[in-house]
Every structure is written in C-alpha cells, then in structure tokens.
C-alpha positions as CSV (number, residue, x, y, z in Angstrom):
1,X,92.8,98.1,114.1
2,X,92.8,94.2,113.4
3,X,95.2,95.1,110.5
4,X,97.2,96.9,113.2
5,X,97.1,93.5,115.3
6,X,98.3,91.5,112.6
7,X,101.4,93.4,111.4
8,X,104.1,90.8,111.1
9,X,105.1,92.1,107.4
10,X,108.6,93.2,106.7
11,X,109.5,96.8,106.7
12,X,109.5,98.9,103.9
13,X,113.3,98.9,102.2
14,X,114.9,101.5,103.3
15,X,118.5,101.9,102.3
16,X,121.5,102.4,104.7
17,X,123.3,105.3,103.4
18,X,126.3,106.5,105.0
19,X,126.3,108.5,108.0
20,X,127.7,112.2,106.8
21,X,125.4,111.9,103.1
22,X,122.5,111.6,105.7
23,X,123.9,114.4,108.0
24,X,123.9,116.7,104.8
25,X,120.1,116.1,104.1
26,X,119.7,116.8,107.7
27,X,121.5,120.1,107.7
28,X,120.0,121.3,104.3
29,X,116.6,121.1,106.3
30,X,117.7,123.0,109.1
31,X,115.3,126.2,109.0
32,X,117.1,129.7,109.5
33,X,115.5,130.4,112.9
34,X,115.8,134.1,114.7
35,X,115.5,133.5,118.1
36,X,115.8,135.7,121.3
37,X,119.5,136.8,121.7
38,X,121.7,136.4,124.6
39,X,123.0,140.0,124.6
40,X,119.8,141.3,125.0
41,X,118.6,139.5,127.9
42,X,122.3,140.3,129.4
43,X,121.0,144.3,128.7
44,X,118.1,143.5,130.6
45,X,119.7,141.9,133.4
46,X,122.2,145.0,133.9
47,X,119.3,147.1,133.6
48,X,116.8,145.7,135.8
49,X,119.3,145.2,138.4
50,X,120.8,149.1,138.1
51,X,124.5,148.1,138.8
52,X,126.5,150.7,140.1
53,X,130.1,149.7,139.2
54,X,131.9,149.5,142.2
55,X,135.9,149.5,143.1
56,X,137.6,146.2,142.0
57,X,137.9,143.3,145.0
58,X,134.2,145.1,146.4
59,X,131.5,142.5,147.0
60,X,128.4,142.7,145.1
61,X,125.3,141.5,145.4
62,X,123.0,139.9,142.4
63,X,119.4,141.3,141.5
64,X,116.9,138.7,143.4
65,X,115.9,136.1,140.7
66,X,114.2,134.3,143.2
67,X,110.9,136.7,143.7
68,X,108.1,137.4,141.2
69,X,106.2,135.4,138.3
70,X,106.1,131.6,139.7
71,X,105.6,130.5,136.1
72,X,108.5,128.4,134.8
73,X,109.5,130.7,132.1
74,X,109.5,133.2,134.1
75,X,111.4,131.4,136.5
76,X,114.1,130.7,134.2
77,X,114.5,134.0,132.7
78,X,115.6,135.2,135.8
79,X,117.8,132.6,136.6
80,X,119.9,133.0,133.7
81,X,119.5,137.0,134.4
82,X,121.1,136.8,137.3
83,X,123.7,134.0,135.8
84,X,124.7,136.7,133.1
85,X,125.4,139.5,136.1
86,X,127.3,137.5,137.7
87,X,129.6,136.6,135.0
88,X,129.5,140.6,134.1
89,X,130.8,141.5,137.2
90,X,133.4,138.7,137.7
91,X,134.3,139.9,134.4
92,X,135.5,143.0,135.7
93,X,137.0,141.7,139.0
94,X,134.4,142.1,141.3
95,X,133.7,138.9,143.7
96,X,130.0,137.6,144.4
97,X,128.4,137.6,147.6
98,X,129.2,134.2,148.6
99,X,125.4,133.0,149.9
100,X,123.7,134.6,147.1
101,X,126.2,132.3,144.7
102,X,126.1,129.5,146.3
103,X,122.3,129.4,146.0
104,X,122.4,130.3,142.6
105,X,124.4,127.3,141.8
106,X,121.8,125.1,143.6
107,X,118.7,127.0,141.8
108,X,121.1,126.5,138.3
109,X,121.3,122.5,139.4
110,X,117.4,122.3,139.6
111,X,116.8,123.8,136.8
112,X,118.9,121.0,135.0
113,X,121.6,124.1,133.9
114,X,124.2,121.8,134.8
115,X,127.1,124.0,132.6
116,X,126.0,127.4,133.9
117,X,125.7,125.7,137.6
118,X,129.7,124.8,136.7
119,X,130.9,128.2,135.7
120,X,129.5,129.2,139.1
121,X,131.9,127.5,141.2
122,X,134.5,128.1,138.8
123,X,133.9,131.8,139.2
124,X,133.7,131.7,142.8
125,X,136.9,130.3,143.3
126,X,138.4,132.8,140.5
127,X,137.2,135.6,142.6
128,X,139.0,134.2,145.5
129,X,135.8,132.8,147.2
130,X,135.7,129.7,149.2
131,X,132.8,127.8,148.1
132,X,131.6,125.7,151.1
133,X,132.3,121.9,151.1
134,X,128.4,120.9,151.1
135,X,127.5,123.2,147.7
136,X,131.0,121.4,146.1
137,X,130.3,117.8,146.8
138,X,126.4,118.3,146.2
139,X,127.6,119.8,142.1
140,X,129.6,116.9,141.9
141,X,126.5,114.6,142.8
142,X,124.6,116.4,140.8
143,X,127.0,115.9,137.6
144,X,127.6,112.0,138.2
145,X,123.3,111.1,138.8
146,X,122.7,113.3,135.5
147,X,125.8,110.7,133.9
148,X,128.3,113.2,133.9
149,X,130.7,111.2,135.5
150,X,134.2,112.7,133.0
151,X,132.9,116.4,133.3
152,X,132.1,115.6,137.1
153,X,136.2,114.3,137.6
154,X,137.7,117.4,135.1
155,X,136.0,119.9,137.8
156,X,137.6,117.9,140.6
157,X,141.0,118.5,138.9
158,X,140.1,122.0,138.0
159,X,139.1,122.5,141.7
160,X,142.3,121.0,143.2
161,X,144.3,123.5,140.4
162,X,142.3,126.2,142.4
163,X,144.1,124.6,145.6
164,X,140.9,123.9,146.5
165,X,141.1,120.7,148.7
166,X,139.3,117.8,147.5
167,X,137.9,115.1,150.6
168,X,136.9,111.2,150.7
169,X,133.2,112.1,150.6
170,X,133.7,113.6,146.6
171,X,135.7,111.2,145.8
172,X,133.4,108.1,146.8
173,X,130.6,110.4,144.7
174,X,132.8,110.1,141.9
175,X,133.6,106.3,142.7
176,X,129.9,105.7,142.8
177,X,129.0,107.4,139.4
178,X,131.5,105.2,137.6
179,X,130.1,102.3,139.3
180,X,126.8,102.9,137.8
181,X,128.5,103.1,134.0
182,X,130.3,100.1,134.6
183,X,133.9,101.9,134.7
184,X,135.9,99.7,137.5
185,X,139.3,100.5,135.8
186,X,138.5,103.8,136.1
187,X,137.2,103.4,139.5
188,X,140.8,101.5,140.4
189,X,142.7,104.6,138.4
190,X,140.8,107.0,140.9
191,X,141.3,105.2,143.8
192,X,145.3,105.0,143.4
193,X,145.0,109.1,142.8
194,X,142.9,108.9,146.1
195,X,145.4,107.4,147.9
196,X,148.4,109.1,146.5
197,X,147.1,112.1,147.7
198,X,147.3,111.1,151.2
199,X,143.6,110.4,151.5
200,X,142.1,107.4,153.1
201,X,139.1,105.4,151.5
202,X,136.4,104.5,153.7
203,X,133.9,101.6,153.8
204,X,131.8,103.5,151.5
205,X,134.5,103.4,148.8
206,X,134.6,99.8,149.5
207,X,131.0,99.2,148.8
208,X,130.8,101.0,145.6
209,X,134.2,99.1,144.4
210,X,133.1,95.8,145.0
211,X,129.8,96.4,143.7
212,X,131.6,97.7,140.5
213,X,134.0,94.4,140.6
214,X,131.3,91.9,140.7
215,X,128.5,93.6,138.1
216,X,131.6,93.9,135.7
217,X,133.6,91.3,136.4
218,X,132.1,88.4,138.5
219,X,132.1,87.8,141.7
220,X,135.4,85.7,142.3
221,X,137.3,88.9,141.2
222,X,135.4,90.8,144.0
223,X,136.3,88.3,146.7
224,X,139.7,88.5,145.3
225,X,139.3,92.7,145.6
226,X,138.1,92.7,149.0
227,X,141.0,90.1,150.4
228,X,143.7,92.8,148.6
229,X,142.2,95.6,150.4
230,X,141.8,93.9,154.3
231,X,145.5,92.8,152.9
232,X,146.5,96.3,152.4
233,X,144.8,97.6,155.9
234,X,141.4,98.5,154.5
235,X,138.2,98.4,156.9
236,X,135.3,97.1,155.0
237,X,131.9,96.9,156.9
238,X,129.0,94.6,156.5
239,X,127.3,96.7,153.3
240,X,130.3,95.4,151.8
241,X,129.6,91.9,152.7
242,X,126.0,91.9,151.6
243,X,127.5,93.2,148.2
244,X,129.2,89.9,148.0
245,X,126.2,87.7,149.2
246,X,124.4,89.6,146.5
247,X,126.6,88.6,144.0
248,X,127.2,84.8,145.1
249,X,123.6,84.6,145.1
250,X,122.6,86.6,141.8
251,X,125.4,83.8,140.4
252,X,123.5,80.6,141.6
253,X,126.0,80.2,144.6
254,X,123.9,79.5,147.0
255,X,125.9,77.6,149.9
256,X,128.7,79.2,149.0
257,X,126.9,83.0,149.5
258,X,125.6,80.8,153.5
259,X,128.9,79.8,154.4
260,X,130.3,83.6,154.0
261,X,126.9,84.3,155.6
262,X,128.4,82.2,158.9
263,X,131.7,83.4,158.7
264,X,130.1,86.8,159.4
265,X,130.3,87.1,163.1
266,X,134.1,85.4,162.7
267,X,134.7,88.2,160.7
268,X,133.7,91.1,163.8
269,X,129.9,91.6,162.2
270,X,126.6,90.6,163.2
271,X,124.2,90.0,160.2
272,X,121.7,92.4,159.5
273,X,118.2,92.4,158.1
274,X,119.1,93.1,154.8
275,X,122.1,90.3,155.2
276,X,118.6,87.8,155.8
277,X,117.0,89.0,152.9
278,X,119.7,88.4,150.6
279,X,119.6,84.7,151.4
280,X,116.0,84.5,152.2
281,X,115.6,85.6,148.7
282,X,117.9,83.1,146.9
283,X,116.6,80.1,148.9
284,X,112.9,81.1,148.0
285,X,113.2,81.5,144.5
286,X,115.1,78.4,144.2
287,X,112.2,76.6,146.1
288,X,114.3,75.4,149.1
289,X,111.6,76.0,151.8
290,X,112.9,74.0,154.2
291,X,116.3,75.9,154.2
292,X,113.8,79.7,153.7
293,X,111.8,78.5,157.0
294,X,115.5,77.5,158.8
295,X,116.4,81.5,158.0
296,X,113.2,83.0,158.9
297,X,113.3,81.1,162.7
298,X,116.7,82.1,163.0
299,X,115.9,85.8,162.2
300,X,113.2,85.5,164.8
301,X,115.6,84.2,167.6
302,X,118.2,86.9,167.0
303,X,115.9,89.4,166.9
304,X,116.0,90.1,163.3
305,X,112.8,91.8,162.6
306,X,111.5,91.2,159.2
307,X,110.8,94.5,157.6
308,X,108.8,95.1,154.3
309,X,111.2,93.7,151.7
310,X,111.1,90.1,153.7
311,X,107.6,90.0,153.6
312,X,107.7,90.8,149.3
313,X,110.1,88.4,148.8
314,X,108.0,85.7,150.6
315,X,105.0,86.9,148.7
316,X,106.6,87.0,145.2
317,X,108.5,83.3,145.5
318,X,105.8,82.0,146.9
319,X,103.2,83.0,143.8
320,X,106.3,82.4,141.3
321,X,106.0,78.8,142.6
322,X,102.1,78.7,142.3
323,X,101.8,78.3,145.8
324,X,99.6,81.6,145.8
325,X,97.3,80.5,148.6
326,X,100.1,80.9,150.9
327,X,101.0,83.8,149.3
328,X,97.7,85.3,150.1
329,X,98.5,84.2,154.7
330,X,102.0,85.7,154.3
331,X,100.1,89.3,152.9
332,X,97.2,88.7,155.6
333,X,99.8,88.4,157.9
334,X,101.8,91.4,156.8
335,X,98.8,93.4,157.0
336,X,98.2,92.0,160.8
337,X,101.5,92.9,161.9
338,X,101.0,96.7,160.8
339,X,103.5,96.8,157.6
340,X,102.9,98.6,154.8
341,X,101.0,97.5,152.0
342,X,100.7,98.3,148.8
343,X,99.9,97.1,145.1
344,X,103.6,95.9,144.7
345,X,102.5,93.0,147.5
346,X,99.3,92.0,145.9
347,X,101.3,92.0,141.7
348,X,103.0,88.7,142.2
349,X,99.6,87.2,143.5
350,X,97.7,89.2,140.8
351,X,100.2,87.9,138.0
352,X,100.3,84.0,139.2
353,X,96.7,84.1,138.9
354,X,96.5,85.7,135.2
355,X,98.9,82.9,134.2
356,X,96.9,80.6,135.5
357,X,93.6,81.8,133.8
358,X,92.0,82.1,137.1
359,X,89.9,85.6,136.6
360,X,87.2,85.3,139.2
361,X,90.0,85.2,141.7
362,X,91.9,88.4,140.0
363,X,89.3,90.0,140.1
364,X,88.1,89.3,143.9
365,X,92.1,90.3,144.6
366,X,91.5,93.6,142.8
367,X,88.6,94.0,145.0
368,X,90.5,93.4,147.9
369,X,92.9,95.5,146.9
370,X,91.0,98.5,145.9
371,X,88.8,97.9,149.6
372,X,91.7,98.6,151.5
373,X,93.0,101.1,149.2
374,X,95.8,100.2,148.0
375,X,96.0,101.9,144.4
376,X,96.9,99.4,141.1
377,X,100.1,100.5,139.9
378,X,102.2,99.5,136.8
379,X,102.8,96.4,137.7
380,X,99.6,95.4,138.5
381,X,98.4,96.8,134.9
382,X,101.0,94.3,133.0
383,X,99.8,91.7,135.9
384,X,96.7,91.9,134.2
385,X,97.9,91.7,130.7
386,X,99.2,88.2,131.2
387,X,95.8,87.1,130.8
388,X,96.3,87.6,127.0
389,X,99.1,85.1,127.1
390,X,96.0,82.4,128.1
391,X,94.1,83.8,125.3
392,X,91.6,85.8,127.6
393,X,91.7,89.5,126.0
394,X,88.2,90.3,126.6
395,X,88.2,89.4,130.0
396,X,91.7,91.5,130.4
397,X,89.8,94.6,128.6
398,X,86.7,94.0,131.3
399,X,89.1,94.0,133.9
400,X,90.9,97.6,133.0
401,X,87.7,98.7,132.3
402,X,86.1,98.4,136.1
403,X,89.4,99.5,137.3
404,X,89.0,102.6,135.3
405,X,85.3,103.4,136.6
406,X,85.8,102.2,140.5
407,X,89.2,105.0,140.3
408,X,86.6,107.8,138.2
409,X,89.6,108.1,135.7
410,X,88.3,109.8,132.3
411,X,87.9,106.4,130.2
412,X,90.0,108.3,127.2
413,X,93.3,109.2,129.0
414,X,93.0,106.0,131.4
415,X,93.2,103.6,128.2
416,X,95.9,105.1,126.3
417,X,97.9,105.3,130.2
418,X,97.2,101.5,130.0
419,X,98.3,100.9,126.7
420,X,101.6,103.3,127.2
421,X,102.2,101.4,130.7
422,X,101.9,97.9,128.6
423,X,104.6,99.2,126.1
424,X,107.1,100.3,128.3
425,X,107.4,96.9,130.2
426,X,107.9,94.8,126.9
427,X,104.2,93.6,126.8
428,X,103.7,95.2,123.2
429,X,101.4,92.8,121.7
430,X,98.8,92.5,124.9
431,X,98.5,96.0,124.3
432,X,97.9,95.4,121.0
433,X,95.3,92.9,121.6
434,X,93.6,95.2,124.7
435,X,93.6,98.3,121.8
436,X,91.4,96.0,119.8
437,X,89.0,95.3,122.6
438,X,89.0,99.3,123.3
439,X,88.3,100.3,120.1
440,X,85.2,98.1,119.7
441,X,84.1,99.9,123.0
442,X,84.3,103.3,121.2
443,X,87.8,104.3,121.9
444,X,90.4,105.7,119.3
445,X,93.9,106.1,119.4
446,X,95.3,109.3,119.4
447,X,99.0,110.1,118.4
448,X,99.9,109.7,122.1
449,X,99.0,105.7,121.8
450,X,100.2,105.0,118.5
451,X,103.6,106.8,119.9
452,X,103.5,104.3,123.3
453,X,103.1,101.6,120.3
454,X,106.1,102.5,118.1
455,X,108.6,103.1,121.2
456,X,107.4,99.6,123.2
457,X,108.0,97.5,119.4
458,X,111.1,99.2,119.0
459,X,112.4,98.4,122.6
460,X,111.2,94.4,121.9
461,X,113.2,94.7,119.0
462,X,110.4,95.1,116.0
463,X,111.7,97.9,114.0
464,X,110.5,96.4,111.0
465,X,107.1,95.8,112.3
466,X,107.2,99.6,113.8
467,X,107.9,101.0,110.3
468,X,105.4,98.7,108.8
469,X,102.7,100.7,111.3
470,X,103.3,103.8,109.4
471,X,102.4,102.4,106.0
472,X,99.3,100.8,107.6
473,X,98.3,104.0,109.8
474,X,98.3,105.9,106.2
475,X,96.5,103.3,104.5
476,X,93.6,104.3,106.7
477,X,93.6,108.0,106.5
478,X,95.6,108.4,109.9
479,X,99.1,111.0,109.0
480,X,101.1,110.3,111.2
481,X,102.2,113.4,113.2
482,X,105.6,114.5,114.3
483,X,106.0,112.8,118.1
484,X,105.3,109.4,116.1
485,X,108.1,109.8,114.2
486,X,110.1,110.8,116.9
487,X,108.9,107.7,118.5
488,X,110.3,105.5,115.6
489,X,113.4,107.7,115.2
490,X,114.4,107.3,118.9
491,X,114.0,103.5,118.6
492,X,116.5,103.2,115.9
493,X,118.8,105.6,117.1
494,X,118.6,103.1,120.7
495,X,119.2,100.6,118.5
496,X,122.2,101.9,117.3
497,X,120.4,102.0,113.7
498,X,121.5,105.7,113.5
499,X,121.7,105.3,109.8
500,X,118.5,104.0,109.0
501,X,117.2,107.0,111.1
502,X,117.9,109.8,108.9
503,X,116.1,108.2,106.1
504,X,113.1,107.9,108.2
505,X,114.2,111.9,108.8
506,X,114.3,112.1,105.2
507,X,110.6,110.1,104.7
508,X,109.3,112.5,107.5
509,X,110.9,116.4,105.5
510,X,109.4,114.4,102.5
511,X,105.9,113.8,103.8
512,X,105.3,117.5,104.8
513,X,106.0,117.3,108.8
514,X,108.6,119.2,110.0
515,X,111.5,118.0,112.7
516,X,111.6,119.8,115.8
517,X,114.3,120.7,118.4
518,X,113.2,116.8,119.8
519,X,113.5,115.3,116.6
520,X,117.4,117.1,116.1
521,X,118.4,116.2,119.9
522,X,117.6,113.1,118.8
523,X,119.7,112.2,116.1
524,X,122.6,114.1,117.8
525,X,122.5,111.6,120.7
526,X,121.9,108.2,118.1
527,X,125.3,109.7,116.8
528,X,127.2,110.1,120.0
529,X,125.5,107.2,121.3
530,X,127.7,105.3,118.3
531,X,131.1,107.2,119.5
532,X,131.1,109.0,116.6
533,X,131.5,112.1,118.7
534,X,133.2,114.1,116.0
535,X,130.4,113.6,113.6
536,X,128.0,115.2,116.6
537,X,130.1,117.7,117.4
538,X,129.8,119.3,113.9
539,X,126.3,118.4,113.4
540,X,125.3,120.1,117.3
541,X,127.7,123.3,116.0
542,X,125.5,123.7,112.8
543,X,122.1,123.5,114.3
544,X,123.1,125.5,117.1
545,X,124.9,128.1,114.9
546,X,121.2,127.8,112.5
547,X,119.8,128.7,116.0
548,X,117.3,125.4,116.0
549,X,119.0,124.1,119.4
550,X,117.9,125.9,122.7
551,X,121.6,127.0,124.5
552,X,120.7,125.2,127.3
553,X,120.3,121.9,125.1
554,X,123.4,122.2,123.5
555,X,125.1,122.7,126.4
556,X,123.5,119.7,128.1
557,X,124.5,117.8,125.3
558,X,127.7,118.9,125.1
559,X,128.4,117.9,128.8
560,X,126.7,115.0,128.5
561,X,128.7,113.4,125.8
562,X,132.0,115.6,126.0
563,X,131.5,117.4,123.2
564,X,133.8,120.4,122.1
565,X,132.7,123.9,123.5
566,X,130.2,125.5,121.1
567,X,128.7,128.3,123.5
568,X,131.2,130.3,124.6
C-alpha cells in the first residue's frame, strides 16, 4: 500500500495506434454469443395472451403486463411482451386501447426503453389514436432529461406530420434540454419555428433562453437578449430577472447585478426571496458585510422571509472567511427558528475547521451533529479529508472510524464508501493516504476500492499514474479483475484518449480477462463521444449482429448518439 501512495512514475508506453486497426482487434474478440431470440418471446407473447384476430379498425386490448412476478426480469419480460403485441396487432390494422397504450408508454419510459416508449406514440397516432397532451409532453421530457434533446425535436416533427398539434409547454421542454447542452443557436432556430407557427412563448421560454445566453455567451449578450424580446412585445417575469442577477453576479458584477436589483419594482416586480439570495450570496463571499447585513435588514422590513438557502449561504461565507464562530450563531439560530437542518449546514463549518487543523473542534461539531441527528453526508466525508492537506491523516482515519461505529455501518463496506466518496469529489490522494491508515487497521481493498481509485485519478487527470497502479497491483500478487479495467478504460475514453483505450482492451484480451457488454458500451460511447459517429455506428452493428449488446443497449445508444437504425 505505501508503494500504492507513492505512485508518481510514468505510465507504461503504450502506443497510439489508429482508431479502426484497434477497432479490428476489438471485433476479432467479439465472442459468437446465442442469446434468447426476439421471435420467440413475440411467440410467447401471442400465446400467452390468446389473441383472437379480430375485424380491421376493432379495438383491442393488450395481455396485462402489469400483474405477476415483481422481480425486475420478470418485470421487463412482460413489458416488452406486451410491446411486441402491440406492434403485431397494429401490424395488421388493428388500433390499441388508448389507456392501456398510454400506460404502456409511461411503464416503457421507467424502464429506461426510451426507443420502444417512441414507437408507442408513433403507433397510436398511426392507428388514428389521439394520444393525450400530458403522455406527449411527459415522452418528450423524458427524451430531453435522458439527453435526447435531436431524437426528442425529430418526434416533434414527426408528430406535427401526424397533424398532431404541437403547444408552448413542449416546446419550452425542448427549449430547456438544449439549454442544458449548451445549444442557444439551436434554442434561437426553435424559437423562430415557434413563433412562425403562430405560437406565443411564455416567461418560461424566456427563462430557459436567457439562461442559455448568459452560460454560453456572457451575460451582456443576455441583457442584450432580454431588451430584443420586451422590444418585440415579450413578457418576461422576475425568474427571468434573477437569471440575470445570477449571471452579473457569477461574473464579479456586483453593483452592477444591485442596481438591476433596484430597477426591479421600476420594472412592475417586487423582489423575491430568491432575488435576496442572489445578492446576499455575492456580497458574502466577497466579504462585504456591511453591504450582506444592509440586505438582510431590508429583507426583514419587506417581509422577505429568509428560507433555508439564506441561512446556507450565511453559514458557508461565513466559514470560507474563517469567521466560523459566527458561523456556528447563524446555525444555532437556524435551528431556533424551526428550519431545517442538515449535514450540508454543519460541511462548511466542518471543512474551515480541517483546514485549519483544529480537530478537537471537528470532532465536538460531529458530535453535535450526530446528537441532533443530522446524518454526515458526502460532503462532510471530503470535509474531513482536508485534514490530510495539514498533514493530519491519522487523525482523519480516527475520525471516519468513530463515525463508522457511532452509525453501526459494517467497517468493510463503510471504508471502501469512504474511499469511493473521496474519489469522486477530486480528493484522490487523501484517499490514498486514509487507505494507508485502513489497511494498517486490518482492512483490504477489494476490486470495488481499487476501481473508486482508478476512476477518481483519471477524473484529476492521472492516467499515467492510474496505468502505473496496474503494474504495481500485479507486482503484489493482486490480478486485476474486469470492473478495474473498465474503471481505467472509461477514464480514457472521458478523456477523449479513445485510442490509447483499446490497447488497454488489448492488455486486458491479453491478460486472460474477458470484456463484457460494460467494457463494449464503453468504447462505443469513447468513440461517439469523439464525433466519430460513423466509426460507432459500424462497431455497435457488429457487436450487436455478434449478439454481445443487449437490444435495449443498442437501441439506447443508438438514440442517444443518433446512430443509424440497427434493430429494426
């Protein structure tokens, strides 16, 4: 483990071939697997739901999918049983009972079977059905929160070719799923369709535009945005107001982000809560108290009740600025006035105190804490690891370890959480150091810690210190198993290193541990995730075709990078 700690060596020299020579090794290794077919499970379906065939145009009803075995195979089984007999008997012209569909495509949503939950509403409307407007928008919602934003806008189109009117409320779901990826030309592009189809964009369209404008662009061009729109009779209401605070203040403008905070009741709007805690926040982390206690009197004499948020912020600029003391009255106070508390109050105190190297206090905090049960979360576990940054490891490890006996965790799956929670927020090399400390206490790693190790150097960057933990894991009788080296394959394919991961695929056929359907989805996404989508496209065909990819994958994969149609 202390050679572990130590790893700072380069990585082993591993050659970047081209792309397609490494997708051949990759498809030469892709087993000839005979899995369950389709067909069979649509025999099934028809049998177990004894279809009578019925006159053309007659409504039908599906075989319950819904009642028996509650196990998730089970589950799904029936699902996609009931899927297939629908598409059977639209086949042949019949149309679906409308309620029965229309759950189906929710159950299909939940199930993550976002294609299958598509040809649903295609098939209703092909029947003639009229799918109701709250199972329509809620698909469309579905599509953009999974990233599906392009599939999500070609069933809009191919709904509206149905004639099958299209209303503000889907659109702003679109509006806000490209504001999430960043997409404001597209957002623009969509708004001018919007609008040339006679419909009217609300507030709500507003908000997610300007939001887009000033993440992507800055917020002068969002100012700019919002004055074209009042210009052109748009209504904006104060969420889209408190995007633009947010954005002054997120780009140091203060005073600027207080005078537009003034000209709010000019404007027809009285600031809210959240308008406060914009500013509040800003003048607090810049350390202008004067100008935070000025807010927080005002707030009081309009009648501005602080809610939870006010009281964090407070909290968390207050310990930022050492002044944890007063941090410590505000959460006293917080708790005296009947808010909420939890651990994400007492983290900001917890972590000014680990910086500072002042353990008897973290630990009487914990205490505290723990007394009035309030549960350490994440962020109090990396709290805690900032004690390694003042060279107090042990006293970190001691720490963890009374946490894990006052909450009666099993020691073994509380230390590896630890360690896994470390990695994920970029503090790497604490949990390093806390491993060390474990293992002298009797712990060992297992392949779900050495994993959390290889993914949290990757994210920091250390791909060359991740593949130097393989050589060094061998060199003391540890083989590496195969979610470790999906762990390392996965960082390089983030890293857009796509090439170097297929001769760590290579290294891994080599070695004697075979890929599975993880290790494949994998690669296929490092490739798309490069935009060389044609490259993918062929690879996805030839596992799916070698049957190694589930359906379902394929077809997630397919949607979620726009893939060409490979399952029929």
């Amino acid at each position: 483990m202390a050679t572990l700690l130590n790893t700072v060596s380069p990585a082993a020299n591993l050659s970047a071939k081209t792309k397609r020579n490494g997708f051949g090794f990759l498809h030469s290794q892709v087993p000839n697997f005979h899995t369950f077919s389709l067909n069979k499970g649509f025999s099934r379906a028809l049998a177990l739901a004894q279809i009578a065939i019925s006159p053309k145009d007659a409504v039908f009803s599906l075989s319950n999918w819904r009642v028996g075995k509650n196990d998730q195979k089970s589950r799904e089984l029936r699902i996609n049983d009931a899927f297939l007999q629908l598409e059977y008997m639209v086949g042949k012209g019949h149309k679906p009972e409308v309620t029965q569909a229309t759950q189906l495509l929710y159950d299909l949503c939940k199930s993550n079977k976002a294609r299958k939950a598509v040809k649903v509403m295609e098939m209703m409307v092909g029947s003639g059905l009229i799918p109701d407007a709250a199972s329509y928008t809620y698909l469309i919602n579905y599509l953009c929160k999974r990233g599906n934003v392009g599939y999500a806008m070609q069933l809009v189109e191919k709904m509206e070719g149905y004639g099958f009117p299209t209303n503000t409320v889907t659109y702003n779901t679109l509006v806000k799923g490209l504001c999430t990826h960043g997409k404001l030309n597209q957002i623009l592009q969509l708004l001018d369709r919007l609008t040339k189809k006679g419909l009217v964009p609300n507030a709500f369209t507003y908000s997610f535009l300007l939001e887009a404008a000033y993440k992507e662009r800055g917020v002068d061009e969002a100012m700019q945005l919002l004055d074209e729109i009042i210009a052109k009779g748009g209504e904006p209401n104060l969420v889209s107001y408190n995007v633009l605070l947010t954005g002054l203040c997120k780009e140091g403008r203060t005073e600027e982000a207080i005078k537009l905070f003034r000209d709010l009741p000019a404007k027809g709007f009285n600031p809210s809560v959240v308008s406060y805690n914009i500013l509040l926040r800003s003048l607090c982390y810049e350390g202008q108290w004067d100008e935070a206690n000025e807010l927080l009197a005002e707030m009081d004499r309009e009648d501005r009740s602080p809610s939870v948020v006010t009281y964090n912020i407070l909290i968390t600029s207050l310990s930022l600025h050492g002044r944890t003391e007063q941090a410590f009255k505000v959460l006293d106070e917080m708790t005296r006035s009947g808010f909420k508390v939890s651990a994400t109050s007492y983290n900001p105190i917890i972590a000014r105190l680990c910086k500072e190297g002042k353990v008897d206090l973290v630990v009487q905090c914990l205490d505290q804490m723990i007394y009035r049960r309030h549960s350490p979360n994440e962020g109090t576990y990396n709290a805690i690891a900032m004690l390694c940054e003042q060279g107090k490891v042990q006293e970190a490890f001691f720490i963890f370890q009374s946490l894990g006996n006052k909450q009666n965790y099993p020691t073994h799956d509380f230390y590896k959480n630890v360690i896994s929670i470390l990695c994920r927020k970029g503090n790497t090399y604490p949990a390093f150091q806390i491993l060390y400390e474990m293992t002298k206490y009797g712990f060992t790693p297992d392949s779900y810690t050495y994993s959390s190790l290889i993914r949290g150097m990757c994210r920091e960057g250390m791909l060359d210190e991740a593949l130097e933990i393989f050589k060094i894991l061998e060199e003391n009788d540890y083989r590496p198993d195969i979610d470790n080296y999906n762990a390392l394959i996965l960082g390089f394919c983030k890293s857009e290193r796509t090439d170097l991961s297929i001769e760590i695929f290579q290294m891994m056929i080599n070695k004697g541990c075979t890929p599975n359907e993880t290790t494949y989805t994998i690669i296929v996404e490092g490739i798309a995730f490069e935009e060389e989508m044609d490259i993918a496209a062929d690879l996805l065909k030839e596992l799916y075709v070698k049957e190694v990819l589930s359906q379902s994958t394929v077809e997630r994969l397919s949607m979620q990078y726009d893939l060409k149609e490979l399952t029929g």
